[in-house]
MMTF fields as JSON, N, C-alpha, C and O atoms, coordinates in Angstrom:
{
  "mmtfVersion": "1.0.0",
  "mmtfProducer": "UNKNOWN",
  "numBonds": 299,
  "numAtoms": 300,
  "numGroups": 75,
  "numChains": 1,
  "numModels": 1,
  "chainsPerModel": [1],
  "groupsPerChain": [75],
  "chainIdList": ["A"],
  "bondAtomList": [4, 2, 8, 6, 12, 10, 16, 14, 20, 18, 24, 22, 28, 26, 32, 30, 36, 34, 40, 38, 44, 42, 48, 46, 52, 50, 56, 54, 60, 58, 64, 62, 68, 66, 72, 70, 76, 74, 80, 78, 84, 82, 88, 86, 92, 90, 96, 94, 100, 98, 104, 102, 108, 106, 112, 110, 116, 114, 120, 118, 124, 122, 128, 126, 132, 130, 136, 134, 140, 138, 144, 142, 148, 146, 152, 150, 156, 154, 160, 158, 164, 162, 168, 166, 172, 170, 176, 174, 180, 178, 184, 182, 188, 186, 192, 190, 196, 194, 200, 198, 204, 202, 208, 206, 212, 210, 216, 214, 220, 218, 224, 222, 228, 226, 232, 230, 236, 234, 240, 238, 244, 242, 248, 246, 252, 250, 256, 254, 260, 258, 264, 262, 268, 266, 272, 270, 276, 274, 280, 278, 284, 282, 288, 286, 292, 290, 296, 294],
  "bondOrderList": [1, 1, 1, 1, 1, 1, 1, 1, 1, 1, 1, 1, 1, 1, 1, 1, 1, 1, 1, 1, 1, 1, 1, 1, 1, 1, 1, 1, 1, 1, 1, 1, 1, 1, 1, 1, 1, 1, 1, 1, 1, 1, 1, 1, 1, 1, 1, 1, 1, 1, 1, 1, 1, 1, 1, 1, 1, 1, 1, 1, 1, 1, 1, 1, 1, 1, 1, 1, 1, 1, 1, 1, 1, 1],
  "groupList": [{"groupName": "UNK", "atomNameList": ["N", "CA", "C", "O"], "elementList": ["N", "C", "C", "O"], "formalChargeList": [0, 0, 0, 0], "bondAtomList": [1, 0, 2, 1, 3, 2], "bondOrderList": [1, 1, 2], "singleLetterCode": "X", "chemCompType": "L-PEPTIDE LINKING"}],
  "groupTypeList": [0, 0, 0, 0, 0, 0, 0, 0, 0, 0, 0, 0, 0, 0, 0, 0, 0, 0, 0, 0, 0, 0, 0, 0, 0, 0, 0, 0, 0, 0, 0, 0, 0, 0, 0, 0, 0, 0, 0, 0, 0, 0, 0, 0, 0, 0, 0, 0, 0, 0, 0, 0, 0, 0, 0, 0, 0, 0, 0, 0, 0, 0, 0, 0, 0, 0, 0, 0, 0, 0, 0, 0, 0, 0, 0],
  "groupIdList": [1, 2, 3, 4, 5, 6, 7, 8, 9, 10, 11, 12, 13, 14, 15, 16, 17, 18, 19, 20, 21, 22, 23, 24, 25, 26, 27, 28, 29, 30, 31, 32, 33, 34, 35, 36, 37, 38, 39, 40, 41, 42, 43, 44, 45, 46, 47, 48, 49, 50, 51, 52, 53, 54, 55, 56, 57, 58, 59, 60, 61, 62, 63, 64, 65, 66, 67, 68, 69, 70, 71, 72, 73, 74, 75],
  "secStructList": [7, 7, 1, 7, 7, 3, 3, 7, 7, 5, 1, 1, 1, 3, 3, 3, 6, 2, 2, 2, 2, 2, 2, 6, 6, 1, 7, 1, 7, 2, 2, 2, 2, 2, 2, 2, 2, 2, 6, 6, 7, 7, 3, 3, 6, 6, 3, 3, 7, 7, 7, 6, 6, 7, 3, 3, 3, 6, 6, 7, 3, 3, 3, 3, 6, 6, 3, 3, 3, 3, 7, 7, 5, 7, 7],
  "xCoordList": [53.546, 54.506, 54.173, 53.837, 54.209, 54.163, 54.829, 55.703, 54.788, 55.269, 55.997, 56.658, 55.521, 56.095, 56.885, 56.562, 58.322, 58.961, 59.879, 60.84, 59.006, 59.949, 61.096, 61.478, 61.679, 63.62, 63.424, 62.806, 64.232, 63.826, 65.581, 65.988, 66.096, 67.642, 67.978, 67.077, 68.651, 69.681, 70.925, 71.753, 71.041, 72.452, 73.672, 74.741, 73.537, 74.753, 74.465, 73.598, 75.461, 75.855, 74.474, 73.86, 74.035, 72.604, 71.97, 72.377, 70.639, 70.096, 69.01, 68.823, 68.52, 67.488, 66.702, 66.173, 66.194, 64.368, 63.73, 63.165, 63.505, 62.368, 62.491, 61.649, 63.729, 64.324, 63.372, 62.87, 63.715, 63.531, 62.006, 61.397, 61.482, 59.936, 59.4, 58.612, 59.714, 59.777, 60.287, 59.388, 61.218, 61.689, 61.126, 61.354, 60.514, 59.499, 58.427, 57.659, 58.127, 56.821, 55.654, 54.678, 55.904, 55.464, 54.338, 53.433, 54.74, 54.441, 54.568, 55.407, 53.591, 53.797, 54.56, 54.806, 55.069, 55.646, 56.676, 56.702, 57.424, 58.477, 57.784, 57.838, 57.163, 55.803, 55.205, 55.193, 54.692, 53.728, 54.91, 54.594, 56.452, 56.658, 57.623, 58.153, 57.462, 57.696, 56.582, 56.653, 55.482, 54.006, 54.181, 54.26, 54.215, 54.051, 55.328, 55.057, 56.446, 57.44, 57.328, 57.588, 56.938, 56.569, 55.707, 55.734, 54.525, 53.485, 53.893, 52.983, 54.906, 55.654, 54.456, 54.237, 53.986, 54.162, 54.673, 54.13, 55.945, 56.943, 57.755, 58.159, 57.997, 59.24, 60.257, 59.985, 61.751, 62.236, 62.813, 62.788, 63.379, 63.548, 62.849, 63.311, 61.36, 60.141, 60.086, 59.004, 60.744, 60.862, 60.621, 61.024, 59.792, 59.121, 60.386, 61.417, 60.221, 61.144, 60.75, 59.93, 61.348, 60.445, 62.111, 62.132, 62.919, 63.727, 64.215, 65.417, 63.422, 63.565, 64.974, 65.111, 66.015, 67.412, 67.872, 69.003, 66.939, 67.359, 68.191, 67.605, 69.76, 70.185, 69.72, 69.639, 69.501, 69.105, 70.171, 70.47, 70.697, 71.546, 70.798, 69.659, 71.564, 71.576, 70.803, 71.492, 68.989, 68.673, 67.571, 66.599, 67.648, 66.575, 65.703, 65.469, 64.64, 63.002, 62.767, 63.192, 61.765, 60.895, 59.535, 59.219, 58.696, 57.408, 55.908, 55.684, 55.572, 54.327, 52.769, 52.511, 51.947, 50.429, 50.196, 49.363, 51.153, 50.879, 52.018, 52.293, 52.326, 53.256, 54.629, 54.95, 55.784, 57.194, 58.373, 58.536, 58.725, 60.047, 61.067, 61.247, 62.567, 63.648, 64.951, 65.277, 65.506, 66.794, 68.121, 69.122, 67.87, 69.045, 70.421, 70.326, 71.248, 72.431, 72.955, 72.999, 73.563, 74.396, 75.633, 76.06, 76.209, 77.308, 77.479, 78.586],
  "yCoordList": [78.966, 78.182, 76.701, 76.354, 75.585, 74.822, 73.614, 73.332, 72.84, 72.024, 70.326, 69.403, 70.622, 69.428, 70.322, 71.34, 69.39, 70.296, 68.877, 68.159, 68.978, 67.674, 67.776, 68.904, 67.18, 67.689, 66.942, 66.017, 67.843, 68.17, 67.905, 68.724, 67.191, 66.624, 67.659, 67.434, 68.477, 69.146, 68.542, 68.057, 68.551, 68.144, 68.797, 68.196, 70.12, 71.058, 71.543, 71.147, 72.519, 73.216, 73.921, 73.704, 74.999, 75.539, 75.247, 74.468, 76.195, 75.862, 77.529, 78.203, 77.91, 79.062, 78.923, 78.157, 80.045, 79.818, 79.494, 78.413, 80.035, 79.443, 77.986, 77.211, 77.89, 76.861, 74.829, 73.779, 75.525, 74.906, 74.993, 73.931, 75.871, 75.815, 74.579, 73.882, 74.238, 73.557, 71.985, 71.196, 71.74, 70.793, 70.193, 69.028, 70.941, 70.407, 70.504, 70.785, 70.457, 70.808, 71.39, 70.771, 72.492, 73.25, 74.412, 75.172, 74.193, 75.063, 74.366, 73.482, 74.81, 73.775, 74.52, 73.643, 75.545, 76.269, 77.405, 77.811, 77.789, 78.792, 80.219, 80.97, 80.366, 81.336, 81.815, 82.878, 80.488, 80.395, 80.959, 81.916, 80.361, 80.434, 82.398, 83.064, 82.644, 84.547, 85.182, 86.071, 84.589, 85.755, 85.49, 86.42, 84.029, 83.831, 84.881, 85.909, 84.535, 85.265, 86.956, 87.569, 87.64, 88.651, 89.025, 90.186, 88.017, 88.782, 88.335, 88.311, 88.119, 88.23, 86.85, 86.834, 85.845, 84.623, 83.418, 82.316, 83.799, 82.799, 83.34, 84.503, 82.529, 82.724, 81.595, 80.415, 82.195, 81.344, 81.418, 82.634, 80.946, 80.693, 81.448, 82.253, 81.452, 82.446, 83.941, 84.486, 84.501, 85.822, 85.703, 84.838, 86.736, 86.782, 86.876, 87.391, 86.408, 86.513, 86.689, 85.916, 87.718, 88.303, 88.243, 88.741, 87.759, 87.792, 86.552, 86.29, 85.825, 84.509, 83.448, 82.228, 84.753, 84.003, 83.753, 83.296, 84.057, 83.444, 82.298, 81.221, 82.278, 80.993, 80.329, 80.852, 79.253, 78.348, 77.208, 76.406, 77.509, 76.31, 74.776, 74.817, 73.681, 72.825, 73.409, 73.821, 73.337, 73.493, 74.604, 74.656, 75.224, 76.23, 75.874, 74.827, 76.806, 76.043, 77.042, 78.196, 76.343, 77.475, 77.23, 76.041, 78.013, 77.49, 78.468, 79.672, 78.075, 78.79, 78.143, 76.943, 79.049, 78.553, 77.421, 76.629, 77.242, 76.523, 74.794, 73.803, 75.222, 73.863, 74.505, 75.638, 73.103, 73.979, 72.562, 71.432, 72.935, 72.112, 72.486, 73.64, 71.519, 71.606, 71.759, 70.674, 72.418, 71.906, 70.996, 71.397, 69.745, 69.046, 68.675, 68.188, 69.154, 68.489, 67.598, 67.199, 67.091, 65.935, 65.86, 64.907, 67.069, 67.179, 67.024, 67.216],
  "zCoordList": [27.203, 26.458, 26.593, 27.725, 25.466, 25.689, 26.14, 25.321, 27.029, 27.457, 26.947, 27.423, 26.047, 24.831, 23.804, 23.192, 23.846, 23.121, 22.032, 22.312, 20.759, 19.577, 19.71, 20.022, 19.618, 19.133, 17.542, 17.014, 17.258, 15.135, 14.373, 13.549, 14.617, 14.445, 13.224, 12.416, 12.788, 11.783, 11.261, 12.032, 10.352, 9.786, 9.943, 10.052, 9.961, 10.452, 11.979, 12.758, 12.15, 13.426, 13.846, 14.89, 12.6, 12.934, 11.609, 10.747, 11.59, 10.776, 10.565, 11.578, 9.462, 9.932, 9.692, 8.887, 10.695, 11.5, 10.296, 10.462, 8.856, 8.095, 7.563, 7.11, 7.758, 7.209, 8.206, 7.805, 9.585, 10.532, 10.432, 10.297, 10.47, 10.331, 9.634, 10.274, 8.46, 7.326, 8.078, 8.372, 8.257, 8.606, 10.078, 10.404, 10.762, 11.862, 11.426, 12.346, 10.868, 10.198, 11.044, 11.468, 11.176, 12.075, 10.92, 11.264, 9.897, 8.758, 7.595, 7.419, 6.621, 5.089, 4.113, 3.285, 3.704, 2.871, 3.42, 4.582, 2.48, 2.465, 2.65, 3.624, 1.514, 1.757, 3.132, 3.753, 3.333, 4.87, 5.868, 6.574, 5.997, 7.01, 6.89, 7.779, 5.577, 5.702, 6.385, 7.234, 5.885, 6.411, 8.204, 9.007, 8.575, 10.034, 10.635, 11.256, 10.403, 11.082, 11.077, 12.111, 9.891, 9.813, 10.526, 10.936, 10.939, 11.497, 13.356, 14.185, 13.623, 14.706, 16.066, 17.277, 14.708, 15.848, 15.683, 15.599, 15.638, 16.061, 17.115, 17.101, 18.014, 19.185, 19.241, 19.022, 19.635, 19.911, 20.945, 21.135, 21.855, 23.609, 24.087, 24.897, 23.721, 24.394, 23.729, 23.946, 23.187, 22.396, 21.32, 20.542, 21.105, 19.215, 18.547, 18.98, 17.62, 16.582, 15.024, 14.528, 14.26, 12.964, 11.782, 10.656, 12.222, 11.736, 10.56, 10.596, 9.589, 8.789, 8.91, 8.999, 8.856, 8.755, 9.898, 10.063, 10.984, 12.414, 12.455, 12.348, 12.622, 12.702, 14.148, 15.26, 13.799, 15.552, 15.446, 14.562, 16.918, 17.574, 18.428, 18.893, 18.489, 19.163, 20.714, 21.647, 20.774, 22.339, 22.041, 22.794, 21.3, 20.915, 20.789, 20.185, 21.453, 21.178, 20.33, 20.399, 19.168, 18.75, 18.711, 18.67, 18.714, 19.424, 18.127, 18.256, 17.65, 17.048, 17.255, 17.159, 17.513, 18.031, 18.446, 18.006, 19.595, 20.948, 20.583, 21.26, 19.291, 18.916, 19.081, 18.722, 20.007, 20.091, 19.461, 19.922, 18.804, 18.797, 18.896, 18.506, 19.608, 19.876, 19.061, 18.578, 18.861, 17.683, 18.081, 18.675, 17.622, 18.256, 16.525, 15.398, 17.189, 16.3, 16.768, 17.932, 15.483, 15.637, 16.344, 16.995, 16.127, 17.164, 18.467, 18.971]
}
């Protein structure tokens, strides 16, 4: 896991995983970020996750090929 972790600010409460992909730019497309999650490398608080509509809260890491960012809200 990596040790640098962005914090990626959201406008609401959560936000979902493909959604967030996108917005950290962790990934360039909507597209890109179905095939990655499907092919089960994305994690979030260290656990794969294959699920797109993953909502993520304020503190969640999500982490894909060795890049991780944080989800921070405004709240």
């Amino acid at each position: 896991m990596s040790d640098i972790h962005d914090a990626v600010q959201i406008r609401d409460e959560s936000i979902r995983l493909g959604q967030f992909l996108k917005l950290a730019n962790l990934i360039e497309s909507g597209a890109e970020a179905k095939e990655v999650i499907a092919d089960g490398l994305v994690s979030v608080n260290g656990e794969v996750e294959v699920r797109r509509g993953r909502q993520l809260r304020d503190g969640d890491v999500v982490e894909i090929g060795g890049m991780a960012a944080r989800v921070s809200s405004q709240s």
